[in-house]
C-alpha positions as CSV (number, residue, x, y, z in Angstrom):
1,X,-10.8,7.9,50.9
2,X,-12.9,5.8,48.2
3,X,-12.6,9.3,46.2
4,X,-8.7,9.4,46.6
5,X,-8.6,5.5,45.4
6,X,-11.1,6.3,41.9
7,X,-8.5,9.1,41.3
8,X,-5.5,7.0,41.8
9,X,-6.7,4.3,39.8
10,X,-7.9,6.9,36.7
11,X,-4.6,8.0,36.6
12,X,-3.0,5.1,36.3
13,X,-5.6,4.1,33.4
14,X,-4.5,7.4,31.9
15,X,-0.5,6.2,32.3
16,X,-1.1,2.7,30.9
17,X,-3.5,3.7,27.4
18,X,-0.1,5.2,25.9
19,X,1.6,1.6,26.7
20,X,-1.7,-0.4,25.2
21,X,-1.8,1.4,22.3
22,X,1.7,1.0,21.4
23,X,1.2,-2.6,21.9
24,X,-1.9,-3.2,19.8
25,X,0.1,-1.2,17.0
26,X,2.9,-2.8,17.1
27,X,1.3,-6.5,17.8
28,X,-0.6,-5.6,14.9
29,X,2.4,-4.5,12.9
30,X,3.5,-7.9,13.9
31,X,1.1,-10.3,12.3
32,X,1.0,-8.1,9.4
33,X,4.7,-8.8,8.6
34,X,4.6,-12.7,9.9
35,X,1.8,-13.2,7.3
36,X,3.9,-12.1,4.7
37,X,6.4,-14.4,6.0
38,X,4.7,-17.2,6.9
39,X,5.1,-17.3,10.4
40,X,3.0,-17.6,13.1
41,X,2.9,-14.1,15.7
42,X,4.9,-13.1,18.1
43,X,3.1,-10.6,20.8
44,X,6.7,-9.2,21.9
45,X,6.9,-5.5,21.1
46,X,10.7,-5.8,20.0
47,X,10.5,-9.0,17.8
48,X,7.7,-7.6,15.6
49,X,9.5,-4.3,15.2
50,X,12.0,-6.3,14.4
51,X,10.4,-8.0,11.8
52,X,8.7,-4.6,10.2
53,X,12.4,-3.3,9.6
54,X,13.8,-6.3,8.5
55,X,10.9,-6.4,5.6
56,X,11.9,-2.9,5.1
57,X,15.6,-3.8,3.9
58,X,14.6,-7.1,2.4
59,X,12.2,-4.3,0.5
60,X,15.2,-1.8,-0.1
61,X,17.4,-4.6,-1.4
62,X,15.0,-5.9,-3.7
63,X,14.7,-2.2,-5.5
64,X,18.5,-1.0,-5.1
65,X,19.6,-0.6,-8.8
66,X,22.6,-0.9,-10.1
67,X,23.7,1.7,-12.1
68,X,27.3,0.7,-13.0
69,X,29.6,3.5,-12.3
70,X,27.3,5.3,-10.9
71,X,27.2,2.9,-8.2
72,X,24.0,0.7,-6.4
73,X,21.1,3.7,-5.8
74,X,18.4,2.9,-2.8
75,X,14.9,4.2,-2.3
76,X,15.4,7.2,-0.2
77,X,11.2,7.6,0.9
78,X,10.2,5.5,3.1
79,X,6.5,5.1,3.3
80,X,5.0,4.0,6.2
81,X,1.6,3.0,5.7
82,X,-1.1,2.6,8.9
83,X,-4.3,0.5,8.8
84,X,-7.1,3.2,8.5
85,X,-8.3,1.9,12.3
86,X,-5.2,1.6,13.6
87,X,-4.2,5.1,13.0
88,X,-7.3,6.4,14.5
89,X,-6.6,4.5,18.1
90,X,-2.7,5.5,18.1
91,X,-1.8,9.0,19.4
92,X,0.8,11.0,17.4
93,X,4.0,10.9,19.3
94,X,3.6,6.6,18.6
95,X,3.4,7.3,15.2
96,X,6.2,9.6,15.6
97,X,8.1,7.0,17.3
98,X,7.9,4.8,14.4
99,X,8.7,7.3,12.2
100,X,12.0,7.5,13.9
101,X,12.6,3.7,14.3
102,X,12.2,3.2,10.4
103,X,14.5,6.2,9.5
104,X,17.1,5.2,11.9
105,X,17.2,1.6,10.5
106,X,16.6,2.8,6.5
107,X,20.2,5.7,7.1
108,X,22.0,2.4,9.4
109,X,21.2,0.0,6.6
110,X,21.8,2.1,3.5
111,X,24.9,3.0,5.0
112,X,26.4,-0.4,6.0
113,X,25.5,-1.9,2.5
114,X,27.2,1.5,0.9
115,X,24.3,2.5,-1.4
116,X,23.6,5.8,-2.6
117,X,20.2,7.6,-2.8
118,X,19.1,10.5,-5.0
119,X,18.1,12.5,-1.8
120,X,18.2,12.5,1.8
121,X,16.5,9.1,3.4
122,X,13.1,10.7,4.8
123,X,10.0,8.6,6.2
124,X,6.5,9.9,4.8
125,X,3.2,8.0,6.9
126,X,0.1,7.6,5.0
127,X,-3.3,5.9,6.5
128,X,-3.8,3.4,3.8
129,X,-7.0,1.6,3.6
130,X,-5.2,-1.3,1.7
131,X,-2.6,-1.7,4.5
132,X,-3.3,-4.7,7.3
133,X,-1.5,-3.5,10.1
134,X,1.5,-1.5,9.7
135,X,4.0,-2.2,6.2
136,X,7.1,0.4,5.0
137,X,7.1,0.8,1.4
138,X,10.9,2.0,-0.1
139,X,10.1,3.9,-3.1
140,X,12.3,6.4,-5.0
141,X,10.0,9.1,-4.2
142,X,10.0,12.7,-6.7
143,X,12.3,10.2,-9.2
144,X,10.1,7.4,-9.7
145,X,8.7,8.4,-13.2
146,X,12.0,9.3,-14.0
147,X,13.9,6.2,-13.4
148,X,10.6,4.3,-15.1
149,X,11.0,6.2,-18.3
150,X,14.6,5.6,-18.6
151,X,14.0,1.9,-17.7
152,X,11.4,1.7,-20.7
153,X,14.2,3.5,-22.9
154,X,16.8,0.7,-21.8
155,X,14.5,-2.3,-22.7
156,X,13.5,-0.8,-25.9
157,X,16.9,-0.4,-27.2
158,X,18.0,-3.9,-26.0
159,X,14.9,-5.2,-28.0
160,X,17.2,-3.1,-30.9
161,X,20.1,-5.0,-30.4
162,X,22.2,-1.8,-28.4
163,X,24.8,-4.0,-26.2
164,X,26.6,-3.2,-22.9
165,X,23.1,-1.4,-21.0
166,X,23.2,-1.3,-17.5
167,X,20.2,-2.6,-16.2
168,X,18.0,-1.5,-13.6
169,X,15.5,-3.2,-11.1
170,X,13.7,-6.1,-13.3
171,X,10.6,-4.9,-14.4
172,X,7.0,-6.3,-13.4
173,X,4.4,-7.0,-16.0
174,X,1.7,-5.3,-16.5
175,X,-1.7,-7.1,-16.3
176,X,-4.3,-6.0,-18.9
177,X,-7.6,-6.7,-18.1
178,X,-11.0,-5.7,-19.7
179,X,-14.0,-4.3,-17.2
180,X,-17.5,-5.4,-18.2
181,X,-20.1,-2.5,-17.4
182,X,-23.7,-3.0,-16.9
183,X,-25.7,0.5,-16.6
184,X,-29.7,0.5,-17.2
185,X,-29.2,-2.9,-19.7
186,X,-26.7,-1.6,-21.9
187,X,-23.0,-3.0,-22.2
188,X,-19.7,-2.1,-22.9
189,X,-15.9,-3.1,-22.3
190,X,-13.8,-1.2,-20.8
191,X,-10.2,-2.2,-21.6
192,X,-7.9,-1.2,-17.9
193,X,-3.8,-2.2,-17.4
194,X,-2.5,-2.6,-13.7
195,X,0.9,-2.8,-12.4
196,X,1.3,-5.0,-9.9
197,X,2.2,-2.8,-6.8
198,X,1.9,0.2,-9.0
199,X,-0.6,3.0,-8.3
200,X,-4.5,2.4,-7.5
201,X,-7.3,3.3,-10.0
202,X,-10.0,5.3,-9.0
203,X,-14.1,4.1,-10.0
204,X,-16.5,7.1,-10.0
205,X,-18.9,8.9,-12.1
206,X,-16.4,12.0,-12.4
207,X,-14.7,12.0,-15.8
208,X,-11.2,11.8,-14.5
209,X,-11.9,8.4,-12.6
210,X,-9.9,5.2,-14.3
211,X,-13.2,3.7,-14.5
212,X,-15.4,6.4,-15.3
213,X,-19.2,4.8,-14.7
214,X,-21.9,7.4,-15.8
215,X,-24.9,6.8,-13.9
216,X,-26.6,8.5,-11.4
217,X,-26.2,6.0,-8.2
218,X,-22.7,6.1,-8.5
219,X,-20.4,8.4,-6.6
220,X,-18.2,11.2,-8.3
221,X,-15.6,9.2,-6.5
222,X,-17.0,6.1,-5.5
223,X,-14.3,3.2,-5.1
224,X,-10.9,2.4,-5.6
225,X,-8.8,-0.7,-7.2
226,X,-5.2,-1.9,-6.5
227,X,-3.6,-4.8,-7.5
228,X,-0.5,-5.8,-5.1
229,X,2.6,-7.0,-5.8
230,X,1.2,-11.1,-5.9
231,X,-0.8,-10.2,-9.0
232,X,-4.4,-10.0,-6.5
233,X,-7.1,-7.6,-7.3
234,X,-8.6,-5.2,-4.6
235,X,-11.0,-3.1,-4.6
236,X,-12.3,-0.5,-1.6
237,X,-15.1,2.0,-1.3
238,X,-14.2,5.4,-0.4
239,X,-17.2,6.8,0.7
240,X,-19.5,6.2,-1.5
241,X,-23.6,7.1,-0.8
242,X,-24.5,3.6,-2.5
243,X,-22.1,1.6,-1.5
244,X,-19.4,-1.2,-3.2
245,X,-20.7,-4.6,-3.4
246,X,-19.2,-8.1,-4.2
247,X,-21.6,-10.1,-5.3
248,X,-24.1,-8.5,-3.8
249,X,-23.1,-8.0,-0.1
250,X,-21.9,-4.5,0.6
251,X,-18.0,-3.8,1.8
252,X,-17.6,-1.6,4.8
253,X,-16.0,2.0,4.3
254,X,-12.6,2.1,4.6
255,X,-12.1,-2.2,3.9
256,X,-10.3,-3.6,1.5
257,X,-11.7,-6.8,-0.4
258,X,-10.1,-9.4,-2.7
259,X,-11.6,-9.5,-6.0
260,X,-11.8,-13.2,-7.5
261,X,-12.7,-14.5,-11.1
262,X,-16.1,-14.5,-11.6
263,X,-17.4,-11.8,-9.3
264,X,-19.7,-9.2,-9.6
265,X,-19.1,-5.8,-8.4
266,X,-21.3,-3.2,-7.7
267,X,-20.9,0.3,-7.7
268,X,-24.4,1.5,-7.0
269,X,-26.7,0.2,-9.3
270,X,-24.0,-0.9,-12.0
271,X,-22.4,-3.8,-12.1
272,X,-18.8,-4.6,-13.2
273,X,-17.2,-8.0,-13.7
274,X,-13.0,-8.3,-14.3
275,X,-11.7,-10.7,-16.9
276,X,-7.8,-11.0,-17.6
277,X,-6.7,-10.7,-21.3
């Protein structure tokens, strides 16, 4: 009988993780999206799906271009991005769950506000060590270097006067920034541009690293930099044997820190320091 009751009971522990898991994603999917908006957590399961996809059109509004006759053009790729841990914990069909959630409300909302898209609406999920949480990023996918060139091309030739050019999304600013290096006692400046939101730069003894950092304690791919859409500096360590430092105290694997005037970064045994231009 006590047997019978053990079995009944580890069944219904196996029934319930599924439900728990869901929870603690979406919970943490939650507070990831109230930060953003200032507002304190709400534990309901619905409410902070709700909240994820109404960031996600807020997102998609804020990057529909208007391309005169050619009508408004969304984002067709949605990414969803999963904190690293997060992903681990969740089993697949509750990722494929929100996979379908986000694509259903991307299709329903592209739709209602009669936008067009340069291909099918798709959902593409990422573990992103960056990410807090779960976020959908709208991007334009295969076409985004495209539609970046041609926006380039447009604010050159209104610099030249040409009138009557549709414009597209407003564009963001790069920040330029110059990377102090300190290997063995010698020095040098290392000039390094970031677009806000844009792509993240690789730090790593390899060649093809943003920051390439010849010396032997550093990683062939050591770290990587991001700055988000608020202008912020990240950094992360991506498996590096001698680890990413802030001022001297190591960052865990797979963390993302905020990187503030005046700090010291290590990768390895050399030492970096950011100033803006």
């Amino acid at each position: 009988m006590a047997d019978e009751d053990k079995s009944k009971q580890a069944k219904k522990r196996e029934e319930a993780l599924p439900e728990r898991l869901l929870r603690r994603v979406l919970e943490g999917m939650g507070a990831a999206v109230d930060r953003k908006l200032g507002r304190e957590t709400i534990s309901s399961t619905g409410l902070t799906t709700t909240k994820l996809v109404d960031r996600m059109k807020h997102s998609i509004d804020e990057r529909v271009r208007d391309e005169g006759a050619k009508g408004r053009i969304a984002p067709h790729l949605m990414k969803l991005k999963v904190e690293w841990g997060t992903h681990s914990e969740a089993p697949p069909e509750l990722i494929k769950e929100l996979e379908h959630e986000v694509l259903a409300s991307a299709i329903d909302h592209i739709n209602d506000q009669r936008y067009r898209t340069l291909a099918p609406v798709r959902v593409e999920t990422e573990v992103d060590i960056f990410t807090t949480g779960v976020s959908v990023l709208p991007t334009f996918g295969e076409f985004e270097d495209e539609l970046r060139e041609q926006d380039e091309a447009r604010r050159r030739a209104e610099k030249l006067g040409t009138p009557n050019i549709p414009k597209g999304a407003p564009p963001v600013p790069d920040v330029h920034m110059t990377a102090r290096v300190i290997i063995q006692d010698q020095t040098r400046e290392v000039p390094m541009t970031f677009k806000p939101g844009g792509r993240r730069m690789s730090v790593g003894r390899g060649t093809d690293n943003d920051l390439c950092l010849r010396d032997n304690s550093v990683s062939k791919i050591h770290a990587a930099l991001l700055m988000n859409r608020e202008g912020t500096l990240l950094v992360a360590d991506t498996g590096s044997t001698n680890g990413t430092f802030i001022n001297g105290r190591r960052i865990a694997y797979g963390e993302a820190r905020q990187v503030d005037d005046g700090d010291v970064l290590g990768f390895g045994d050399v030492e970096v320091r950011f100033h803006r231009v």
